[in-house]
C-alpha positions in Angstrom: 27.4 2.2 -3.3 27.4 6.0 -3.1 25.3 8.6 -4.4 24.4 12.3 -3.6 22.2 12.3 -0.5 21.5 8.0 -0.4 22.8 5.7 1.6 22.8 2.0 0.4 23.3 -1.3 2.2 23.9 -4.4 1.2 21.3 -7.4 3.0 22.1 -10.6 3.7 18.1 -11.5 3.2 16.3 -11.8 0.4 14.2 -9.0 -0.8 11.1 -10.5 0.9 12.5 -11.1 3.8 14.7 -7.4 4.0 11.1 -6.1 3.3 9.9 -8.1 6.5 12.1 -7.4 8.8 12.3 -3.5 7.8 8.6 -3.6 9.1 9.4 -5.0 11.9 12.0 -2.7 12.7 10.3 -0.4 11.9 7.1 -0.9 14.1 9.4 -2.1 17.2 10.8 1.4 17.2 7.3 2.3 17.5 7.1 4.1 14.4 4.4 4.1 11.8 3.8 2.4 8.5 2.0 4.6 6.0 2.3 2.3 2.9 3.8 0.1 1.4 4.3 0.2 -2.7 5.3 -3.1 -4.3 6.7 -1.7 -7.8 7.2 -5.2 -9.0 3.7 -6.0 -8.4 2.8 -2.9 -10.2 4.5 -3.4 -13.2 3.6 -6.7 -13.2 -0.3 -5.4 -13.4 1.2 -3.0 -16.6 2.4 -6.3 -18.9 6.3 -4.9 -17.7 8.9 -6.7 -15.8 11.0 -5.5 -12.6 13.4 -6.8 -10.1 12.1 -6.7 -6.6 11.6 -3.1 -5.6 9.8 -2.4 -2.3 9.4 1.4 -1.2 8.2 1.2 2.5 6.7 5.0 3.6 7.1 5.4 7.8 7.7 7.7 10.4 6.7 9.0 13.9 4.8 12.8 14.0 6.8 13.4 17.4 10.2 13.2 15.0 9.2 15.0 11.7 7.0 17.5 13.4 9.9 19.3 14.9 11.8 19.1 11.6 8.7 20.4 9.3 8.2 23.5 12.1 11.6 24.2 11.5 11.5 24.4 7.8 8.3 23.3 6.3 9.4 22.2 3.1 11.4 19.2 4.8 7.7 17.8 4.6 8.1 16.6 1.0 11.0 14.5 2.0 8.9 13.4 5.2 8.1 10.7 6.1 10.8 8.9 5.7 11.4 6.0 2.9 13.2 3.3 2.2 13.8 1.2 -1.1 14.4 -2.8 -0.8 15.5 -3.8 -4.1 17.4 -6.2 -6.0 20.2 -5.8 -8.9 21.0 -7.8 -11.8 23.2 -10.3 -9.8 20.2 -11.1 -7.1 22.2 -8.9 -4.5 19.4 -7.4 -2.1 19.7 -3.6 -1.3 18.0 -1.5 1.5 18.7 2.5 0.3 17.1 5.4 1.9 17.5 9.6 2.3 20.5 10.0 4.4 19.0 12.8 7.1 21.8 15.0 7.3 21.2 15.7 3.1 17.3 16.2 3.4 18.9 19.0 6.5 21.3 20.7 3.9 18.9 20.4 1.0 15.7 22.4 3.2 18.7 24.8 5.0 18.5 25.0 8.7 16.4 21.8 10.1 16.4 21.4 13.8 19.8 19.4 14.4 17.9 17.0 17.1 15.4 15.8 14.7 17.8 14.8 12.4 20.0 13.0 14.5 17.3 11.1 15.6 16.5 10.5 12.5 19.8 9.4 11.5 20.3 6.9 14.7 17.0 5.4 13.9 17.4 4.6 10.2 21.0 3.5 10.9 19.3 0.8 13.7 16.4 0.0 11.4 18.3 -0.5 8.7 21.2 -3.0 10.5 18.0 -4.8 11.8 16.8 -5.1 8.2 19.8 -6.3 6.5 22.0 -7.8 8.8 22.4 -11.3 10.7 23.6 -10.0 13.7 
C-alpha cells in the first residue's frame, strides 16, 4: 500500500495487540508516549461506528529537537505518529509519516535526525507487526 509521504505495513497481530506491541517498541527504544487516541472508542461515544483505528503520538526531544532547529515548521509533523488500523477484510495495518517526506516537505532538515528517525520507525514498526 503506497501513498504520497506514508508508509504502510501489513501486521500479523491483531489491532489490539499491533497497538501493544508498538508501545512497547516504542518505550524499549526509550522513547516517549505522548498519547494515545482510540478513534473507535471515540466514535463509539458519538452513536457512529469505526474499524479499529489507534493513532499512537511519540518521540524523543534529543531526535526532533535537532530537526525543529533546523527548520521549525518540521514541529507540526513532530512528534512522530503512527496509525494501527483495520480494513474491511480484518487485515491489521501499522502506517506512519515516512521521514524522508516530512524532510522534503519542510526543505532542508538536518539529514541525521531524519535518518534516525527513519531506522527507528522501521525497527519499531517490524517489532509491532511482525513475528519474527
Amino acid at each position: 500500500m503506497a501513498a504520497d509521504g506514508l508508509t504502510t505495513i501489513k501486521s500479523v497481530y491483531s489491532a489490539s495487540e499491533t497497538m501493544a506491541r508498538l508501545k512497547a517498541a516504542v518505550t524499549a527504544k526509550g522513547m516517549i508516549v505522548f498519547a494515545h487516541i482510540d478513534h473507535a472508542a471515540g466514535a463509539v461515544a458519538a452513536g457512529l461506528q469505526l474499524r479499529p483505528t489507534d493513532l499512537l503520538i511519540f518521540g524523543s526531544p534529543k531526535g526532533g529537537t535537532p530537526a525543529m532547529q533546523s527548520a521549525q515548521t518540521v514541529g507540526i509533523d513532530l512528534p512522530l505518529k503512527a496509525l494501527v488500523w483495520q480494513d474491511e477484510a480484518g487485515t491489521t495495518w501499522l502506517s506512519y509519516n515516512t521521514p524522508a517526506w516530512t524532510a522534503q516537505r519542510h526543505g532542508a532538515v538536518a539529514p541525521a535526525a531524519i535518518h534516525g528517525m527513519t531506522l527507528a520507525l522501521d525497527t519499531i514498526a517490524a517489532a509491532a507487526t511482525s513475528a519474527s
